[in-house]
VOGU-3710 file (C-alpha; in Angstrom, 3 decimals, decimal comma):
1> xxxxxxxxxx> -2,638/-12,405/22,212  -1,390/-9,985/25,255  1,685/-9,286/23,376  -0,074/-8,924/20,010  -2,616/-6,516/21,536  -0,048/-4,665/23,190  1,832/-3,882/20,133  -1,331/-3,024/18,612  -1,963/-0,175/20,662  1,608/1,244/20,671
11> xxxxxxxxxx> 2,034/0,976/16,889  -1,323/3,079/16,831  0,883/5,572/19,051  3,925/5,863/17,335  5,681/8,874/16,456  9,145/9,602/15,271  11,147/9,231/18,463  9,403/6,365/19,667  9,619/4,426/15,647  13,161/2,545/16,504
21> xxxxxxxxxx> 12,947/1,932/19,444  9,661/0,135/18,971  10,625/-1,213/15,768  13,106/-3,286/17,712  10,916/-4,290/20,089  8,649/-5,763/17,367  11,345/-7,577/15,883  12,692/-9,293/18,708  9,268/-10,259/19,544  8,265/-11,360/15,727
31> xxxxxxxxxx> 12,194/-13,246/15,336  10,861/-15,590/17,845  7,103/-15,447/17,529  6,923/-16,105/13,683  7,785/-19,355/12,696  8,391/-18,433/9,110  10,682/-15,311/9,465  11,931/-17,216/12,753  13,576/-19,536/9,871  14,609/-17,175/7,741
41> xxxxxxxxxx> 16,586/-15,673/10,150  18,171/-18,983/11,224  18,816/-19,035/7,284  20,928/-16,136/7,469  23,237/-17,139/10,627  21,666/-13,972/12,396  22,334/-13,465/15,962  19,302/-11,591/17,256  20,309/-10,503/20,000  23,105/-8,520/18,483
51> xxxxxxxxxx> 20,815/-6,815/16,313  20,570/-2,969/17,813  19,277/-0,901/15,131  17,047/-1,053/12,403  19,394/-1,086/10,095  20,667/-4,543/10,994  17,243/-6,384/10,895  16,982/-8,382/7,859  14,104/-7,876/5,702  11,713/-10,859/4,795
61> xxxxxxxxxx> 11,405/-11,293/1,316  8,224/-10,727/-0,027  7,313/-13,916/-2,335  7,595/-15,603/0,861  3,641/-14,085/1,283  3,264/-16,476/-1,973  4,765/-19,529/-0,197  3,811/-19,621/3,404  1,278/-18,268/6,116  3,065/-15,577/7,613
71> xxxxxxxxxx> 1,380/-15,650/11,119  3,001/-13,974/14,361  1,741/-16,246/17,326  -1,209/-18,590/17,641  -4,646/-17,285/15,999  -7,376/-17,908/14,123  -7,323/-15,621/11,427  -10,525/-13,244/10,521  -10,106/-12,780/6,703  -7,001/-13,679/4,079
81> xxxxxxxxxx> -6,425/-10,833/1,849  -4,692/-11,611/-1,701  -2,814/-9,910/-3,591  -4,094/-9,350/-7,231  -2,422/-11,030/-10,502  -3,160/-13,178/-13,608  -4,048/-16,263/-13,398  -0,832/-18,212/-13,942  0,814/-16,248/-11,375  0,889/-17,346/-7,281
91> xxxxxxxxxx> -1,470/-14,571/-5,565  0,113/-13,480/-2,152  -1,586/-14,110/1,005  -2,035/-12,030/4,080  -3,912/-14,115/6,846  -5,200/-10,892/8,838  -5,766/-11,420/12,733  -8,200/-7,957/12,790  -9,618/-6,938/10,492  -10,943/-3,525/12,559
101> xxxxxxxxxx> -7,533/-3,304/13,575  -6,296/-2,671/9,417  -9,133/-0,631/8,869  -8,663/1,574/11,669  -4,793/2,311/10,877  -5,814/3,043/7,308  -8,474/5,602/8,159  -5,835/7,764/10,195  -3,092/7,401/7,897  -5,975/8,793/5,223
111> xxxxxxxxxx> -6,891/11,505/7,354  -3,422/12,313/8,272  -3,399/13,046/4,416  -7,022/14,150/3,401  -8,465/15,097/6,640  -11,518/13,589/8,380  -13,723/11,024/5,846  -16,886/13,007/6,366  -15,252/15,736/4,144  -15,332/13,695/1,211
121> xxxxxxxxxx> -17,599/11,578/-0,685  -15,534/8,321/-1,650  -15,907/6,658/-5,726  -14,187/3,618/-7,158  -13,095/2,607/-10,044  -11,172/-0,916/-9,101  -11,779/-3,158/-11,763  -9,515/-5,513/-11,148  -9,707/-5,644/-7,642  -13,394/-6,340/-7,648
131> xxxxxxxxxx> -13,317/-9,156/-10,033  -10,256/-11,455/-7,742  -11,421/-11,028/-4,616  -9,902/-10,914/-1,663  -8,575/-7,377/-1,772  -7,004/-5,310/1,089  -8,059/-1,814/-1,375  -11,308/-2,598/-1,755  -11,844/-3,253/1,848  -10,442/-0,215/2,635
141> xxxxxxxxxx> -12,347/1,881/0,012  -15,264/0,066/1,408  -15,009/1,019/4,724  -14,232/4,821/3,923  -17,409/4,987/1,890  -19,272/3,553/4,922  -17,793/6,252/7,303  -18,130/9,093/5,089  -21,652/8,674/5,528  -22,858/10,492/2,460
151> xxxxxxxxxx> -25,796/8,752/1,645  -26,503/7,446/-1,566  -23,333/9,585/-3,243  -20,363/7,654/-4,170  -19,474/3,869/-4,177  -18,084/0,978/-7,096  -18,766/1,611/-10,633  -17,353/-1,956/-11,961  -17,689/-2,055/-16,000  -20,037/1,560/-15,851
161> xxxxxxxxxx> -18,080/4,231/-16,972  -20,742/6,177/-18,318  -22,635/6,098/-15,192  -19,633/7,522/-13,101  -19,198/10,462/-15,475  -22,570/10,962/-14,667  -22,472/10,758/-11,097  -18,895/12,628/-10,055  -20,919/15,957/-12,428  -23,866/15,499/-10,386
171> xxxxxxxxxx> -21,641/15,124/-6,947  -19,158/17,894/-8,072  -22,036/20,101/-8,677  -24,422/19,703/-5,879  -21,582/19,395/-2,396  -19,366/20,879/-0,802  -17,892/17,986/0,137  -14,202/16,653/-1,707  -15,208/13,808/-4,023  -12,370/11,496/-3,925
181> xxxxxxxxxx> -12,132/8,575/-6,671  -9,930/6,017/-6,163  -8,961/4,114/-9,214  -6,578/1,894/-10,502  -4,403/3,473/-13,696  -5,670/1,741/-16,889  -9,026/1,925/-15,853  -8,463/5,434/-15,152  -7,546/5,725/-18,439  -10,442/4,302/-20,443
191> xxxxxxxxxx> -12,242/7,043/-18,095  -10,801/9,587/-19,808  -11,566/8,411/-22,993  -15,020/8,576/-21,818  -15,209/11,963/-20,994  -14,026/13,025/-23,666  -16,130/11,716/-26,020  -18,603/13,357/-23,983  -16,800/16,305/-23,697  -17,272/16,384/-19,606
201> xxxxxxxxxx> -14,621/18,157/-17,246  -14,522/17,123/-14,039  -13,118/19,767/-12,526  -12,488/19,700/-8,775  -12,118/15,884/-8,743  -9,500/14,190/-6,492  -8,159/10,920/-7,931  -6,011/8,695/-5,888  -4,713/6,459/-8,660  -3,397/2,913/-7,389
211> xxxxxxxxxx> -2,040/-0,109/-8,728  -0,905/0,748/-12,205  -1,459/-0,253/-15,914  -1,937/-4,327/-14,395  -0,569/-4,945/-17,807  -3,993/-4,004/-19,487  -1,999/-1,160/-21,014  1,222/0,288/-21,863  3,258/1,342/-18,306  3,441/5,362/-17,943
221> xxxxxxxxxx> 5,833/7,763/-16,782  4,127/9,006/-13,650  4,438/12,665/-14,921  2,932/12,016/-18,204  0,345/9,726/-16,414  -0,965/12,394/-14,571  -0,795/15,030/-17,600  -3,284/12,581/-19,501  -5,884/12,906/-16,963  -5,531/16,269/-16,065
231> xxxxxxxxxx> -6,018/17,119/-20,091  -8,674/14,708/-20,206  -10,538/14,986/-17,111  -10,048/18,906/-16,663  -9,100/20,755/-13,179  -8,410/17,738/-11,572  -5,538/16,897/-8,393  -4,218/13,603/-8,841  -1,997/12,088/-5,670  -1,078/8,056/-5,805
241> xxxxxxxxxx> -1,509/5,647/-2,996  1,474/3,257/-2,153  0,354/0,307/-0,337  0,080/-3,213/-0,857  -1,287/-6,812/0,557  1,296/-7,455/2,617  1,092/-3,991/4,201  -1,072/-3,062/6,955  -0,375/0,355/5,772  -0,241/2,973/3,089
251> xxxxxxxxxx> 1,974/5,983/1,652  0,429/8,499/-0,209  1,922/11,069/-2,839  2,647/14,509/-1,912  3,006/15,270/-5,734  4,214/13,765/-8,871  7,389/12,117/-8,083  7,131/11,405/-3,938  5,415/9,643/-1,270  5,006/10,627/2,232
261> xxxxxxxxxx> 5,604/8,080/5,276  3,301/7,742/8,092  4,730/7,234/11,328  3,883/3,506/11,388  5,990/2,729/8,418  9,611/3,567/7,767  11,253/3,105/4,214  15,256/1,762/3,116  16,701/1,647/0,353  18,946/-1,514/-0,346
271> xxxxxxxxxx> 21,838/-2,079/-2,349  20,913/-4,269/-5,490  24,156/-6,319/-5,522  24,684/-6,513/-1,317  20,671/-6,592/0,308  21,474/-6,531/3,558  23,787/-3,182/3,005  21,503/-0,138/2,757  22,201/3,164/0,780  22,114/6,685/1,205
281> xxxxxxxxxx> 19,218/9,474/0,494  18,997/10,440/-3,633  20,586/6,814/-4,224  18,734/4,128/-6,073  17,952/0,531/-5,111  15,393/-1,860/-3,981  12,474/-0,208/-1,432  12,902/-2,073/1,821  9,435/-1,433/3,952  8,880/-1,413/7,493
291> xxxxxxxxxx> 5,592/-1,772/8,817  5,275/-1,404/12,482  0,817/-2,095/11,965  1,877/-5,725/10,550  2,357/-6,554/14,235  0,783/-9,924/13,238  2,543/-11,130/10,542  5,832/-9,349/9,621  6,889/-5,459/9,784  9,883/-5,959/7,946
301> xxxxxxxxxx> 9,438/-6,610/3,945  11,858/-6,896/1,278  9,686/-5,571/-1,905  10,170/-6,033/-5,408  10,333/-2,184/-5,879  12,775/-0,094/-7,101  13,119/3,653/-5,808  15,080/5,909/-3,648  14,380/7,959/-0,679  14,042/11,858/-0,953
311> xxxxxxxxxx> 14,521/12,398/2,894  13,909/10,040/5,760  9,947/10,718/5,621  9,817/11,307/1,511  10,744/8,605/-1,049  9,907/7,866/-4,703  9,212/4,759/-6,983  10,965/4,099/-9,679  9,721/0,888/-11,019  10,323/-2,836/-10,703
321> xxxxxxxxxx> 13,348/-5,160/-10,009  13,577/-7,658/-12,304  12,918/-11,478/-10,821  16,592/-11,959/-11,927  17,888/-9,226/-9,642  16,241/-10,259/-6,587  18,921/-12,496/-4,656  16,411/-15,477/-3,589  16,491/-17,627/-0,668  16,264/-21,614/-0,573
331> xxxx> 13,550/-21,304/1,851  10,931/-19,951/-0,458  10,791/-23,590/-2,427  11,351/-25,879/1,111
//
């Protein structure tokens, strides 16, 4: 727990000069302290202690989260988040040693972004979320609504549309303060349809959009995503959040196309037909994530994501990798 702790506190810390250099630190540390990715490495024939950059350090796939408790060291875990899905699909898991710990990282990567939370009053529209369970978002939505501290303003709106039209024209008009909604995109978009039938612009409104079309609706470009609620919804900035259960931490958009890295996390791009060979900036392949706040699990994941990086602090999604392109590993059915 000395070591996890430790790690805790530089990871909170961490700044571009200090990112690979700790990043190795962390893995040498996780390549003998998690069983799982212990294996996986084993798997691969890798020689850790040749490993010198983080270029070289293999990348956990991330089904393995479906398959196996990915646990650095010996704890009792606080909460299990789960990742969200239908229900013949495996939900991921993400046993979660502190829970103050996740919350904590994701309020100054947020402020990094937004600035402090008592600027802004916080609204959700997380359908989806809400009804599984489980969900790393909604904890962290929670939480933000909690510190913002603006009384009675802002909060879930599960399955009341109406009411939240109502609500963000009331908070619009009577604060200062940024109103922020977070919502997921397909619920987003049967809020538009809302206000227009009601013929209410929301102007001013920040949406954070997350999660995507959860295949309630048709998938989006992300350009004409965002044109459909600005024409529906009125003077309204729309960023997207990039995070996920198996991530301690989040990305958010600087505009319509990229996302911007916080100094815990550190994105590379893969090559689809060689994973373990990594390609340059503007080039396309799968997103590679590391995580240096998953000190407790694993901080380096091998996602399903296609996209390619726009500098080394900027990248963009592009989509998904099909199940067919993802070269598997044996250990995911042991």
């Amino acid at each position: 727990m000395k070591l996890l702790n430790s790690f805790k506190k530089k990871s909170s810390k961490v700044d571009k000069e200090t990112f690979c250099s700790l990043a190795l630190e962390l893995f040498h540390y996780q390549s003998r302290a998690c069983a799982i990715y212990q294996k996986y490495l084993n798997y691969l024939g890798v020689d850790c202690i040749r490993i010198n950059s983080i270029e070289q350090i293999p990348c956990l796939p991330i089904d393995f989260f479906k398959e196996h408790k990915i646990k650095t060291g010996d704890w009792e875990e606080e909460e299990v988040f789960m990742s969200s899905g239908t229900t013949a699909s495996i939900r991921s898991q993400h046993y979660i040693e502190d829970s103050k710990f996740y919350l904590n990282n994701a309020k100054t990567i947020f402020e990094e972004f937004r600035g402090e939370l008592n600027q802004h009053a916080f609204f959700a529209l997380l359908p989806s979320y809400q009804e599984q369970g489980h969900s790393s978002l909604v904890k962290m939505v929670d939480f933000f609504i909690h510190k913002s501290n603006q009384g009675n303003m802002g909060g879930y709106y599960l399955n009341r549309l109406e009411e939240l039209v109502d609500d963000l024209l009331r908070a619009l008009n009577q604060t200062s303060k940024s109103i922020v909604l977070f919502g997921v995109g397909y619920a987003l978009l049967d809020l538009v349809e809302i206000a227009k039938k009601r013929g209410a612009r929301l102007d001013g409104l920040v949406i954070i959009e997350t999660g995507g079309m959860k295949g309630r609706r048709k998938d989006l470009v992300k350009s004409e995503f965002y044109s459909i609620l600005k024409i529906g919804l009125g003077s309204v900035r729309v960023f997207s959040e990039y995070g996920m259960t198996e991530l301690l931490s989040q990305a958010y958009s600087l505009n319509e196309k990229s996302y911007q890295l916080p100094d815990q996390m550190k994105v590379l791009i893969r090559d689809i037909e060689d994973p373990f060979n990594y390609l340059k900036v503007g080039e396309t392949g799968g997103v590679n994530v590391i995580d240096l706040a998953n000190v407790h699990s694993c901080a380096f994941i091998e996602t399903k994501d296609l996209g390619r990086l726009s500098n080394d602090r900027e990248f963009e999604i592009l989509g998904r990798l099909d199940n067919s392109d993802i070269r598997g590993c044996n250990l995911l059915v042991d």
